[in-house]
MIDO-498304 format. One record per residue (C-alpha): residue number from 1; residue in three letters; x, y, z. Coordinates in nm, 4 decimals. Layout:
REM residues N
k:NUM	r:ALA	east:X	north:Y	up:Z;
...
REM end
This chain:
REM residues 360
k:1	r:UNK	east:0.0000	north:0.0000	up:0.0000;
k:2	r:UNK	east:0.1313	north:0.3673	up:-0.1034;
k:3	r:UNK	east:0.1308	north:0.5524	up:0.2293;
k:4	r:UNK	east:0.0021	north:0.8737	up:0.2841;
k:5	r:UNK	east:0.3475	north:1.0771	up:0.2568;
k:6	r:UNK	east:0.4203	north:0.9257	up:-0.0620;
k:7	r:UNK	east:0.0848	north:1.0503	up:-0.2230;
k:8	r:UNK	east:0.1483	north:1.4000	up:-0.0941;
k:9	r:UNK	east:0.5310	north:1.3469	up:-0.2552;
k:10	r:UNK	east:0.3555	north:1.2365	up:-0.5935;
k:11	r:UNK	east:0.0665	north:1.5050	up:-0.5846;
k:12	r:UNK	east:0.3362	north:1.7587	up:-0.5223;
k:13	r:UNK	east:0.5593	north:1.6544	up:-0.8271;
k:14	r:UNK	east:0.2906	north:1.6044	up:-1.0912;
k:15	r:UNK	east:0.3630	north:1.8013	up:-1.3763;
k:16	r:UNK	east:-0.0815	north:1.8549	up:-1.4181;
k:17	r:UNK	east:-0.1804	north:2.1217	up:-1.2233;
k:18	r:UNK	east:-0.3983	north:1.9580	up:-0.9608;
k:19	r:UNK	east:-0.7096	north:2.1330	up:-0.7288;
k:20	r:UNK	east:-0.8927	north:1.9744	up:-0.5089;
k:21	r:UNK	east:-1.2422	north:2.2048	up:-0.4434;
k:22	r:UNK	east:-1.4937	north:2.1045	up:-0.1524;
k:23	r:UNK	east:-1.8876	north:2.0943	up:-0.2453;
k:24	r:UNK	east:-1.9123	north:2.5092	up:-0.2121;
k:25	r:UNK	east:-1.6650	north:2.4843	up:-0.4609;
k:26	r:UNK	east:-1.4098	north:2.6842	up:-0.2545;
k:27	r:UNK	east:-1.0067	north:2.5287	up:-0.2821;
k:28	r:UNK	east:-0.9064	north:2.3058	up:-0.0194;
k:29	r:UNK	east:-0.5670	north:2.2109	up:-0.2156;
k:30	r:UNK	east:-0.3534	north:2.3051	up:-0.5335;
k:31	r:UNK	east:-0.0155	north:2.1390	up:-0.6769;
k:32	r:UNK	east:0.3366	north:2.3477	up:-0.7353;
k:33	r:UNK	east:0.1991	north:2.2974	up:-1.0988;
k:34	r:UNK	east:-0.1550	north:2.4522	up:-1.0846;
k:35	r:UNK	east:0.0101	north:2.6937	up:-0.8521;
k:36	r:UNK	east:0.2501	north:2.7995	up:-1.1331;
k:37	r:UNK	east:-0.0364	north:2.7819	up:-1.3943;
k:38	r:UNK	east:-0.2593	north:3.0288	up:-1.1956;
k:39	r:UNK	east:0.0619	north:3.2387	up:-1.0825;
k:40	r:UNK	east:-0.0817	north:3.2318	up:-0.7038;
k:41	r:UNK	east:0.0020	north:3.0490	up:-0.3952;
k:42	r:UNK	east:-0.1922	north:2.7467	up:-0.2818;
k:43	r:UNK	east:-0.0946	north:2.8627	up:0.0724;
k:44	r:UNK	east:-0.2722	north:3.1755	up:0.0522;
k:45	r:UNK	east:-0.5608	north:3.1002	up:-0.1429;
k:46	r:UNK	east:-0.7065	north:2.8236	up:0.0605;
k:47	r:UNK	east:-1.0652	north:2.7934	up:0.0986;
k:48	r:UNK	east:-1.0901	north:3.0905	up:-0.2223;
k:49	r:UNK	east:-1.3892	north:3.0934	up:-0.4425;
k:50	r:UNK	east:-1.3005	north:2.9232	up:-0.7724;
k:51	r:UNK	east:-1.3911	north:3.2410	up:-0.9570;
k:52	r:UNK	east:-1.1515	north:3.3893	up:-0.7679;
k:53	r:UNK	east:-0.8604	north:3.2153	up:-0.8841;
k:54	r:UNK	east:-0.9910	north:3.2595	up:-1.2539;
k:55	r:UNK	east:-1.2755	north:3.2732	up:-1.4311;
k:56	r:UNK	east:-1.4567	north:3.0992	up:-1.7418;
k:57	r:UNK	east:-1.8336	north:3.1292	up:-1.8002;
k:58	r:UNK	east:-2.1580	north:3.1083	up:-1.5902;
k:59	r:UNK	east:-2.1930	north:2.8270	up:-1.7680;
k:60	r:UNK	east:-1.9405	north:2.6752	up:-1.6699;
k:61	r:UNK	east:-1.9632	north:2.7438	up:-1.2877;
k:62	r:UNK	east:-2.3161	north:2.5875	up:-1.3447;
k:63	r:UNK	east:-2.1747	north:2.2394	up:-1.4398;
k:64	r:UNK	east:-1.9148	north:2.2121	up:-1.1835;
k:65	r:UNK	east:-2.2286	north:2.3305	up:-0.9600;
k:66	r:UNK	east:-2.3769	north:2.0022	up:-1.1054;
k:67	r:UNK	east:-2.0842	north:1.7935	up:-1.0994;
k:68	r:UNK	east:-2.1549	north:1.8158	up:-0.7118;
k:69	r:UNK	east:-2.4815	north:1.7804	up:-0.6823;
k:70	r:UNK	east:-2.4890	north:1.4508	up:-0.9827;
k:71	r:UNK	east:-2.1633	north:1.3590	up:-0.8779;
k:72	r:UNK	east:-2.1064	north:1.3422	up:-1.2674;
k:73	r:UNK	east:-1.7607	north:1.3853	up:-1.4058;
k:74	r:UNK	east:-1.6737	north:1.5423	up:-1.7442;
k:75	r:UNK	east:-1.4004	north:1.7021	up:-1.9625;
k:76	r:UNK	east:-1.3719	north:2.0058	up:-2.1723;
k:77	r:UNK	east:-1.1787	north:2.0881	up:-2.4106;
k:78	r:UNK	east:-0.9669	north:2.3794	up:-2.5049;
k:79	r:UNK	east:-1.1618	north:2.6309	up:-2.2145;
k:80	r:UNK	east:-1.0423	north:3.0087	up:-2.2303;
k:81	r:UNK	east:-0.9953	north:3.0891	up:-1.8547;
k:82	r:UNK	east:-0.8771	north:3.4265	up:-1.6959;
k:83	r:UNK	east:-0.6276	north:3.3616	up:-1.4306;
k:84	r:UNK	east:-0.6479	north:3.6317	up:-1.0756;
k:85	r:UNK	east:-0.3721	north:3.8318	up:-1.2385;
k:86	r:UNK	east:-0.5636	north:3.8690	up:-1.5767;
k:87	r:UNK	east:-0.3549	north:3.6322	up:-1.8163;
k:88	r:UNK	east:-0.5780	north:3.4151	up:-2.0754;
k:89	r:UNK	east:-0.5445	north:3.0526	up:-2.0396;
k:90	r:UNK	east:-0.6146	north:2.7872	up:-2.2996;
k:91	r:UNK	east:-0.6632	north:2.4853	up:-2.1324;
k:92	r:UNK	east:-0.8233	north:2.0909	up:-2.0991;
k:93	r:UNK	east:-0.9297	north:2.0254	up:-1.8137;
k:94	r:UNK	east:-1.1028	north:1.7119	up:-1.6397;
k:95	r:UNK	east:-1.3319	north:1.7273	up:-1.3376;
k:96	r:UNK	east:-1.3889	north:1.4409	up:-1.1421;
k:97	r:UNK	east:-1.6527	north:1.4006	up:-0.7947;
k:98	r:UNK	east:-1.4868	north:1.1879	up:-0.5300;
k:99	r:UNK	east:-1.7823	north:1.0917	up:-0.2348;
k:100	r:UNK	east:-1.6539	north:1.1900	up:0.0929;
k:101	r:UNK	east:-1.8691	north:1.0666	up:0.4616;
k:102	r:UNK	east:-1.9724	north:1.5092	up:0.4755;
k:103	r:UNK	east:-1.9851	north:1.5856	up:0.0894;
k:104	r:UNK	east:-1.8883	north:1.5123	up:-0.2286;
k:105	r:UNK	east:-1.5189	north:1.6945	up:-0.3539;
k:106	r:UNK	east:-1.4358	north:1.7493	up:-0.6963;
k:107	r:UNK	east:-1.0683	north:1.7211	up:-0.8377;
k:108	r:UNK	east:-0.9894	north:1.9290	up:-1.1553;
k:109	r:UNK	east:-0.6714	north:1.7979	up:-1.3556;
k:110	r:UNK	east:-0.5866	north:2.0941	up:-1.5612;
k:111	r:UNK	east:-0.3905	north:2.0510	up:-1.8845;
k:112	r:UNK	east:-0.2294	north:2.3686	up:-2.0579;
k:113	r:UNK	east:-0.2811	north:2.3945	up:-2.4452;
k:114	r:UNK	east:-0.1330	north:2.7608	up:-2.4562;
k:115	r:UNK	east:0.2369	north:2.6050	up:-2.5271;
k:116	r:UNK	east:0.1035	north:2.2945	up:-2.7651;
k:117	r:UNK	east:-0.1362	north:2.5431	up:-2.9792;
k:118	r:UNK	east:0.1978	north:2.8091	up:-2.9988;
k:119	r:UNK	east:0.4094	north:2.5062	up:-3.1046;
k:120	r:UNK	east:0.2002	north:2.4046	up:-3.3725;
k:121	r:UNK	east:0.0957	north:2.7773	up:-3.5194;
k:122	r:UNK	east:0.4918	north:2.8999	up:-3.4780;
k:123	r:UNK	east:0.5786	north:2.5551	up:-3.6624;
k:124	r:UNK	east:0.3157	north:2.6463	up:-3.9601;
k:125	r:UNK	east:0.4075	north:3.0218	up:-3.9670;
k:126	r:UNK	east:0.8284	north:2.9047	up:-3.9821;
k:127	r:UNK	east:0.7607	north:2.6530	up:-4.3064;
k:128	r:UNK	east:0.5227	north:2.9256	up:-4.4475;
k:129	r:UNK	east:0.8267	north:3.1694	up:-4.3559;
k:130	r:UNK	east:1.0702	north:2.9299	up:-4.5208;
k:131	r:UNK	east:0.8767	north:2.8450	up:-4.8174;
k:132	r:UNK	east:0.8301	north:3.2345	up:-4.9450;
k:133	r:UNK	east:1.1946	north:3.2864	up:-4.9011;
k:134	r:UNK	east:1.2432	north:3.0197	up:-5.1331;
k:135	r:UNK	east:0.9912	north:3.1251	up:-5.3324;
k:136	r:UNK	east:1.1211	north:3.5108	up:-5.3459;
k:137	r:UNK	east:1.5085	north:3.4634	up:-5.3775;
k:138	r:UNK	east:1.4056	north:3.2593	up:-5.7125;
k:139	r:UNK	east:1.1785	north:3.5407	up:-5.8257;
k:140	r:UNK	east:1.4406	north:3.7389	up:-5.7669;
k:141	r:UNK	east:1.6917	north:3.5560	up:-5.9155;
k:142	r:UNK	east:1.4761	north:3.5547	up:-6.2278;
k:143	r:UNK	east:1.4339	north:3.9286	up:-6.2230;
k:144	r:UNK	east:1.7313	north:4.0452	up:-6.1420;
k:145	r:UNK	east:1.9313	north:3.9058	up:-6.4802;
k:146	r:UNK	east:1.6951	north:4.0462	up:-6.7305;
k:147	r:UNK	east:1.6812	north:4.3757	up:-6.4965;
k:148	r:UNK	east:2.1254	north:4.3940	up:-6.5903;
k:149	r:UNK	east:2.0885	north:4.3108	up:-6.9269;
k:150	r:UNK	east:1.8263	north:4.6113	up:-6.9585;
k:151	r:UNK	east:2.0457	north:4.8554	up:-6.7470;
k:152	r:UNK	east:2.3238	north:4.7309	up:-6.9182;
k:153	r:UNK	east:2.1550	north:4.8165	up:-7.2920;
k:154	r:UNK	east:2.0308	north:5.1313	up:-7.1272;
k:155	r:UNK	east:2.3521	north:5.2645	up:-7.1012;
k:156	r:UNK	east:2.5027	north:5.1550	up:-7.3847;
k:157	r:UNK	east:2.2321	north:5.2993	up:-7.5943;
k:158	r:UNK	east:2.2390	north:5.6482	up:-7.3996;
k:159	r:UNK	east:2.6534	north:5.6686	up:-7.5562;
k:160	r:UNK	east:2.5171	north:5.6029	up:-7.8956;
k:161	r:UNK	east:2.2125	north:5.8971	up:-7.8955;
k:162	r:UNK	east:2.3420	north:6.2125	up:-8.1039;
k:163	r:UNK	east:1.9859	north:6.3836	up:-7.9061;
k:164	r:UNK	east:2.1079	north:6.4709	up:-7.5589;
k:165	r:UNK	east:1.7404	north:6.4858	up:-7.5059;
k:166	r:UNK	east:1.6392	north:6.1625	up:-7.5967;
k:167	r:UNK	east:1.8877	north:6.0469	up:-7.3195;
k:168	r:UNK	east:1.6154	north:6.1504	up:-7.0916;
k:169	r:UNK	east:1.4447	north:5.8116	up:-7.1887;
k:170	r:UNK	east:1.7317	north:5.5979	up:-7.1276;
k:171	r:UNK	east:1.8129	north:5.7787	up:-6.7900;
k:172	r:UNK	east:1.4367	north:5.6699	up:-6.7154;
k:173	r:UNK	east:1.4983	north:5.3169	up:-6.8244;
k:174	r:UNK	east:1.8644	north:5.3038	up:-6.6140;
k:175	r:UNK	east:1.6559	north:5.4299	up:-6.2733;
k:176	r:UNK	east:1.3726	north:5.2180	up:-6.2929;
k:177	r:UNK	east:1.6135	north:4.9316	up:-6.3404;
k:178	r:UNK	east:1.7649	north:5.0733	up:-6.0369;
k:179	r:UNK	east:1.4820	north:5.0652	up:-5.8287;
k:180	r:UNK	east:1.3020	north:4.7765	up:-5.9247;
k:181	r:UNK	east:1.6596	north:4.5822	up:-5.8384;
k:182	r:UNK	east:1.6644	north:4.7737	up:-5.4728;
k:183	r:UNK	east:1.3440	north:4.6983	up:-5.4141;
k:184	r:UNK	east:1.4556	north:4.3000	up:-5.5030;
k:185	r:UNK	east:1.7352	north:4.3566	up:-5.2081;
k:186	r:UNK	east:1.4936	north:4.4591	up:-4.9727;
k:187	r:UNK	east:1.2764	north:4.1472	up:-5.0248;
k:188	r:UNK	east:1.5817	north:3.9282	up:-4.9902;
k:189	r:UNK	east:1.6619	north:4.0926	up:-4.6738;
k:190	r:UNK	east:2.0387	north:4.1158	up:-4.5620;
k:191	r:UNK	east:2.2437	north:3.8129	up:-4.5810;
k:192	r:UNK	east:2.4422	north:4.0014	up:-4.2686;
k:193	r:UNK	east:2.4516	north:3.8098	up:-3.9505;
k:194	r:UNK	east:2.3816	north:3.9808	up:-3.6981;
k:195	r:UNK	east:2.6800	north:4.1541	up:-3.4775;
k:196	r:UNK	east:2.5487	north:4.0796	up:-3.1386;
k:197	r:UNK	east:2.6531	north:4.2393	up:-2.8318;
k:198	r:UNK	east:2.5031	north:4.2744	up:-2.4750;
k:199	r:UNK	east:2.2705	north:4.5688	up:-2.4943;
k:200	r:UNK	east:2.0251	north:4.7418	up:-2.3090;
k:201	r:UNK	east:1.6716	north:4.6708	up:-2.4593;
k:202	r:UNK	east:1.4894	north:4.9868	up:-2.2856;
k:203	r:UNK	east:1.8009	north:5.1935	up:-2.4469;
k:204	r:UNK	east:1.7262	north:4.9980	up:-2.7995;
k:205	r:UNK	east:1.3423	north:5.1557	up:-2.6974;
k:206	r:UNK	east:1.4077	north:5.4896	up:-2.6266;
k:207	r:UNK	east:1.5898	north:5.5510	up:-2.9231;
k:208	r:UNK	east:1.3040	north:5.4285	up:-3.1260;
k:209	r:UNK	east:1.0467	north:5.6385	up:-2.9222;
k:210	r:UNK	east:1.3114	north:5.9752	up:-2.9752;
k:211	r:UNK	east:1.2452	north:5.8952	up:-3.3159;
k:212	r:UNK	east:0.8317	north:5.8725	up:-3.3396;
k:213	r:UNK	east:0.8325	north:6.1791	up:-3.1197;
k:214	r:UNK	east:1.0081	north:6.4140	up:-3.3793;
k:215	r:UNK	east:0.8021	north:6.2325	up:-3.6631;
k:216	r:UNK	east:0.4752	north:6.2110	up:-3.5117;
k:217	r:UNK	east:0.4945	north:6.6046	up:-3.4068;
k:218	r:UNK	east:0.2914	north:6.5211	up:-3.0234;
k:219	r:UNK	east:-0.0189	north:6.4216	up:-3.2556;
k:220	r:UNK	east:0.0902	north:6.0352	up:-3.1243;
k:221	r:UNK	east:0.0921	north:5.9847	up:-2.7106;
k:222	r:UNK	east:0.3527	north:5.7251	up:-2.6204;
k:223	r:UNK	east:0.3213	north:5.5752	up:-2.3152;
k:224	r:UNK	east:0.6520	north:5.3756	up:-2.1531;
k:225	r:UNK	east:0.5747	north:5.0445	up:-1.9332;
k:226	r:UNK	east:0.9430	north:4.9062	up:-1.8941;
k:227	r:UNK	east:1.0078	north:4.6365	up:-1.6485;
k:228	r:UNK	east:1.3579	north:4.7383	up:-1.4853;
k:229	r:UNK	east:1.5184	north:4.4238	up:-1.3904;
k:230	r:UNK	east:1.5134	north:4.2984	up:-1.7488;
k:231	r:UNK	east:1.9188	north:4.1985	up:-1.7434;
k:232	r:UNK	east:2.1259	north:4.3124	up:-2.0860;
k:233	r:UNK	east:2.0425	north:4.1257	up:-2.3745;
k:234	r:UNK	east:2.2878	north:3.9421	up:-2.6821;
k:235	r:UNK	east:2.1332	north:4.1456	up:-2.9447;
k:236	r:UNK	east:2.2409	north:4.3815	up:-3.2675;
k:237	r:UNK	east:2.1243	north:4.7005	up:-3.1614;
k:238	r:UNK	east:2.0964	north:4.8559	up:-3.5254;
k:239	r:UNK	east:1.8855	north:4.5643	up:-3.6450;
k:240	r:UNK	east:1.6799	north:4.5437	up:-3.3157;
k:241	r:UNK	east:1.6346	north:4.9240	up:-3.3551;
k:242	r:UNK	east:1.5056	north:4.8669	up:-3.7119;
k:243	r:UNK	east:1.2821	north:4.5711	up:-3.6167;
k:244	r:UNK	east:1.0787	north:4.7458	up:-3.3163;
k:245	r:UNK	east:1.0742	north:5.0813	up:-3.5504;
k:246	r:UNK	east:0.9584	north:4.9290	up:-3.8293;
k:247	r:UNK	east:0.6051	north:4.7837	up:-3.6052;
k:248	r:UNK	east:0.6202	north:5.1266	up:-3.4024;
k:249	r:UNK	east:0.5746	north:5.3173	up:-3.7253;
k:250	r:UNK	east:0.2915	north:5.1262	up:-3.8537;
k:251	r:UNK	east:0.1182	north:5.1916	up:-3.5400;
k:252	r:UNK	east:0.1482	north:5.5828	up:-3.6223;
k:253	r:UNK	east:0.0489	north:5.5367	up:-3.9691;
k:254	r:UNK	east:-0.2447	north:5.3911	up:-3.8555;
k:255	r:UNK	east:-0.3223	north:5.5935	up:-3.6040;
k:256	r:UNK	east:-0.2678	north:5.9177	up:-3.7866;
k:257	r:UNK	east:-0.5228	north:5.8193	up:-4.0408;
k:258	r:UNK	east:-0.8109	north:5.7846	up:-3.8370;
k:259	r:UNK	east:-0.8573	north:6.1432	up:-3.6490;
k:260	r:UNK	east:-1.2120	north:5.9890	up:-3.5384;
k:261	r:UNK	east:-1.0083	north:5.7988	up:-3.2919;
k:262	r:UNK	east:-0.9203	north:6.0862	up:-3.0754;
k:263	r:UNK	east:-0.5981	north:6.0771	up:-2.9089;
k:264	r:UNK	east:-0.3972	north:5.7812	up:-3.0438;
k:265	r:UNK	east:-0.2168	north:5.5981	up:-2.8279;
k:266	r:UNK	east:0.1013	north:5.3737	up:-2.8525;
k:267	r:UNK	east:0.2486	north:5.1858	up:-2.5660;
k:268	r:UNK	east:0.5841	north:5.0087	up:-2.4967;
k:269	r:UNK	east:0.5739	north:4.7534	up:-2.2605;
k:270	r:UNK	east:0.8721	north:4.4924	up:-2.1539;
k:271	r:UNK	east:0.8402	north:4.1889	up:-1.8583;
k:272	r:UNK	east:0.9500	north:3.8896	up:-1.8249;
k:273	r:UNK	east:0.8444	north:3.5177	up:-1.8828;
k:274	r:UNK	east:0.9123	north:3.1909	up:-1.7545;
k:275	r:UNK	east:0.9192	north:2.8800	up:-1.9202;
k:276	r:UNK	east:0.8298	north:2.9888	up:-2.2522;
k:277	r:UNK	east:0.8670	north:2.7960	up:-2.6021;
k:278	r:UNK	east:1.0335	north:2.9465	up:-2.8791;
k:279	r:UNK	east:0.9980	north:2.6658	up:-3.1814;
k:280	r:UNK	east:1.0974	north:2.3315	up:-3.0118;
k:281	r:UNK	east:1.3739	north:2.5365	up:-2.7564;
k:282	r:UNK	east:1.1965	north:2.5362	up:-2.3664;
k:283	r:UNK	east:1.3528	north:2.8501	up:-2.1972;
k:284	r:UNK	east:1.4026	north:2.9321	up:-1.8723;
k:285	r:UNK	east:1.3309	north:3.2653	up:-1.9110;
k:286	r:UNK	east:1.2568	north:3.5196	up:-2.1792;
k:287	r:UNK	east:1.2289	north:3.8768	up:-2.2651;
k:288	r:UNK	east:0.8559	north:4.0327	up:-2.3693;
k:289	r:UNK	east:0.8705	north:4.3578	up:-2.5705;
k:290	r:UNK	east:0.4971	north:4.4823	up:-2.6845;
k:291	r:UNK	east:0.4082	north:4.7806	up:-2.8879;
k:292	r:UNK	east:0.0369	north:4.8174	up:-2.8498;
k:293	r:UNK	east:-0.1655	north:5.1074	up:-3.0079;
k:294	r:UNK	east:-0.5516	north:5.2165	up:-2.9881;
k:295	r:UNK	east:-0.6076	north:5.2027	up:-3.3541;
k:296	r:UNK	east:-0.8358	north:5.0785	up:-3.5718;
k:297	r:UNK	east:-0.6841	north:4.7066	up:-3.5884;
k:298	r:UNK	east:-0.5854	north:4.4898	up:-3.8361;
k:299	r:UNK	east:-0.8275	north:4.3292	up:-4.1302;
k:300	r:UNK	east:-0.8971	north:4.0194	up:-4.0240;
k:301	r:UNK	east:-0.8163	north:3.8866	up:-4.3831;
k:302	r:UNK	east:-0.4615	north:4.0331	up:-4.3521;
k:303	r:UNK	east:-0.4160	north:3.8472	up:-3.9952;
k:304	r:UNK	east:-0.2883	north:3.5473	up:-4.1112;
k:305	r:UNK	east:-0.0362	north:3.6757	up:-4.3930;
k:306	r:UNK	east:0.0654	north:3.9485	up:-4.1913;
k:307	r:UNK	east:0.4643	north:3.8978	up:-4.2103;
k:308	r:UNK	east:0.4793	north:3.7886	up:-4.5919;
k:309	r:UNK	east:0.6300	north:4.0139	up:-4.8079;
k:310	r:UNK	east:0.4303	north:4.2440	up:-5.0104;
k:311	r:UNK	east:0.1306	north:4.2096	up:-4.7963;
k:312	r:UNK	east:-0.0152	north:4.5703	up:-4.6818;
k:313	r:UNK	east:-0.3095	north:4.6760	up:-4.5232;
k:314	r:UNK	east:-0.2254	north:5.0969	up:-4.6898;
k:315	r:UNK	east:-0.1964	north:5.1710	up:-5.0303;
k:316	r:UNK	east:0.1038	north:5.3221	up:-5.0280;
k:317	r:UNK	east:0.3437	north:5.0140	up:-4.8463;
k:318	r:UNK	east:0.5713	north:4.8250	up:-4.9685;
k:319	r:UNK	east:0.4713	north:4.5445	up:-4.7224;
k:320	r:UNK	east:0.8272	north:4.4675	up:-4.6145;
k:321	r:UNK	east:0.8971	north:4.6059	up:-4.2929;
k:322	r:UNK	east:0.6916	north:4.3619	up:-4.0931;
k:323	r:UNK	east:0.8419	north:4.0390	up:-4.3153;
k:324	r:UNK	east:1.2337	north:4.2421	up:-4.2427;
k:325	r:UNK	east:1.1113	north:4.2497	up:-3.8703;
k:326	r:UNK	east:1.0118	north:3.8536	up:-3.8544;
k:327	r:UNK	east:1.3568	north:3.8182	up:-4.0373;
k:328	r:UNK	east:1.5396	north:4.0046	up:-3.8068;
k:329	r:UNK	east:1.3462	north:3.8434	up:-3.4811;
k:330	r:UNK	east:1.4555	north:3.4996	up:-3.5912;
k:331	r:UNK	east:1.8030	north:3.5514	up:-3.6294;
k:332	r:UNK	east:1.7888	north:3.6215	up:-3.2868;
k:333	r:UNK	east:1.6390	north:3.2656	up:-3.2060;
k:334	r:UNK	east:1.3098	north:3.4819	up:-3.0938;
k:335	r:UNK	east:0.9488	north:3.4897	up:-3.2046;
k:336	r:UNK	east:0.6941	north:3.7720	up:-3.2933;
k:337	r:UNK	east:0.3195	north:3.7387	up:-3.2599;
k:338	r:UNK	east:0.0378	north:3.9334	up:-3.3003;
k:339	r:UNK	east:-0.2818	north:3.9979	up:-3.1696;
k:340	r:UNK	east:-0.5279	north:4.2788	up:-3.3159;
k:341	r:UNK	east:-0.8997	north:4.3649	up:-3.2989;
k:342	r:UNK	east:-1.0764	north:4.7415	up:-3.3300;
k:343	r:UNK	east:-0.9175	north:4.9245	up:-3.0537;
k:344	r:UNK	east:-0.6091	north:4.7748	up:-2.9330;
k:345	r:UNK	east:-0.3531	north:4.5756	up:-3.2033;
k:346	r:UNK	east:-0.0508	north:4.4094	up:-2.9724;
k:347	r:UNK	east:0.2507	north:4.3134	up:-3.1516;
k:348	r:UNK	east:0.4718	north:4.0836	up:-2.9168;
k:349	r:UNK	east:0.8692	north:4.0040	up:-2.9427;
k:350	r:UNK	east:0.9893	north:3.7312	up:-2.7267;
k:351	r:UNK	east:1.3895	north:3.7337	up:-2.6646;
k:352	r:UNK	east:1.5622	north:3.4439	up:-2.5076;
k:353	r:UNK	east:1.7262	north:3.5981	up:-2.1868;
k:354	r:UNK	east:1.9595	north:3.3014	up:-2.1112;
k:355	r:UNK	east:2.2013	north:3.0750	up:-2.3721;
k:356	r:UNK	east:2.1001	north:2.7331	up:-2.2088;
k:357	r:UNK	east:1.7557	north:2.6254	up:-2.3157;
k:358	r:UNK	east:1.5688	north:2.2499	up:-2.3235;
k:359	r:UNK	east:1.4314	north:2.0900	up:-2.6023;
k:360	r:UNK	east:1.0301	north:2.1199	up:-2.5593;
REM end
């Protein structure tokens, strides 16, 4: 028989974050693991409210409610639940009564799916990344021959003209070859790795915000939220700089054109995470930078192809600097997500903070 200390010993090392709730449906005991879930201490919230250690639906208070009364257990799948602090959880999660002699208990075995849906969309959005870079250097490949040979012709008829003025054409011809060929480069990206050195990611911030400031003329508030114990970072400042610019900028642009907003807003916010997935890498610990702005949001049809080149919500982009950004993000082993609806649009840049990392 498995005594009594060694169920506590197993309970307590379960990797499934455990609660045990009594028939009021108030917490009698929590695991390290659902304590780490929840981000609050099993100590200190004994005998708590459910809802007060997070929140789903009515509905679903009313079939735990149930679950007590019918002593029927269930499981759902892939519930949306608001932990105390306010972070959203996607989550299974099993509840099972257990018939005491005073009342009947219920045991909830809760299964993050946060990490495993990230996994599996980060996966997708990396062979979707990989697959247009293909698909781009051989476009330009094929475009950038023909675009010589024409420059190249250009110039050599331009020395044969005896009309200075009809060199006007040919200096037309040479400059469009010019920039349809930079405008090849930029889709490539740079083949430069990145010079990394340990830098200050508020100063890599500031700079950018220095820079919106004097553009944006005061018609843009921006509104710093910078967690101070963030340690240096191994980073290339210039490209970081040019990374976080290039999202802070759309923010203004989109902000700027829609007066009926009022005062648009754009904040810069940095904290920490723990035990966060980047592609199959576990990491102790990782950086969070978010620009957020009050603007209009993205389309949702443009959600999904958001980082591939050429794709712009404005008539006048390019639709490179968010596909240079991704580029830039994942030579740095990071990730960048992004989150929009009417009203608030979150773009979110995850930095490893430490070299050692475990395979997911």
């Amino acid at each position: 028989m498995i005594n009594h200390a060694l169920q506590h010993l197993l309970l307590e090392n379960l990797t499934t974050a455990t609660l045990l709730l009594d028939a009021r449906l108030r917490l009698q005991y929590m695991n390290p693991a659902a304590e780490m879930l929840l981000a609050v201490s099993g100590q200190r919230s004994h005998g708590q409210f459910i809802s007060e250690l997070f929140t789903e639906s009515a509905e679903a208070l009313s079939a735990l409610r149930q679950a007590v009364e019918l002593a029927h257990p269930f499981t759902k799948r892939e519930a949306v639940l608001t932990s105390a602090t306010g972070q959203s959880l996607t989550v299974d999660y099993a509840v099972t009564p257990i018939p005491t002699r005073s009342e009947t208990m219920l045991l909830l075995e809760v299964h993050p799916r946060d990490r495993l849906l990230r996994i599996t969309k980060e996966e997708a959005q990396l062979s979707t990344q990989e697959t247009t870079k293909l698909l781009v250097r051989g476009l330009a490949h094929e475009i950038k021959n023909p675009l010589g040979g024409i420059r190249g012709a250009a110039q050599l008829l331009a020395r044969e003209l005896a009309d200075a003025h009809l060199t006007d054409y040919t200096e037309v011809i040479i400059e469009e070859a010019d920039r349809l060929r930079n405008l090849v480069d930029r889709m490539l990206g740079s083949n430069k790795l990145p010079s990394l050195s340990m830098t200050n990611v508020h100063e890599v911030l500031e700079y950018v915000a220095s820079l919106i400031e004097a553009e944006s003329q005061g018609g843009v508030t921006l509104v710093r939220d910078y967690d101070p114990s963030i340690p240096e970072l191994c980073l290339d400042r210039e490209q970081m700089i040019q990374a976080v610019l290039n999202i802070v900028r759309n923010a203004m642009q989109a902000l700027s054109g829609h007066t009926d907003l009022g005062i648009g807003r754009i904040t810069l916010r940095t904290r920490t995470l723990r035990q966060f997935t980047i592609g199959h890498v576990r990491h102790r610990l990782v950086a969070r930078i978010e620009i957020i702005d009050n603007g209009p949001g993205i389309p949702p049809e443009l959600q999904n192809t958001l980082f591939y080149p050429m794709v712009s919500g404005r008539p006048d982009g390019t639709g490179l600097g968010l596909a240079i950004t991704q580029n830039i993000i994942s030579q740095h082993q990071g990730l960048i997500e992004c989150e929009s609806h009417p009203g608030h649009t979150a773009f979110s840049i995850f930095l490893p903070l430490e070299s050692g990392a475990n395979p997911a």
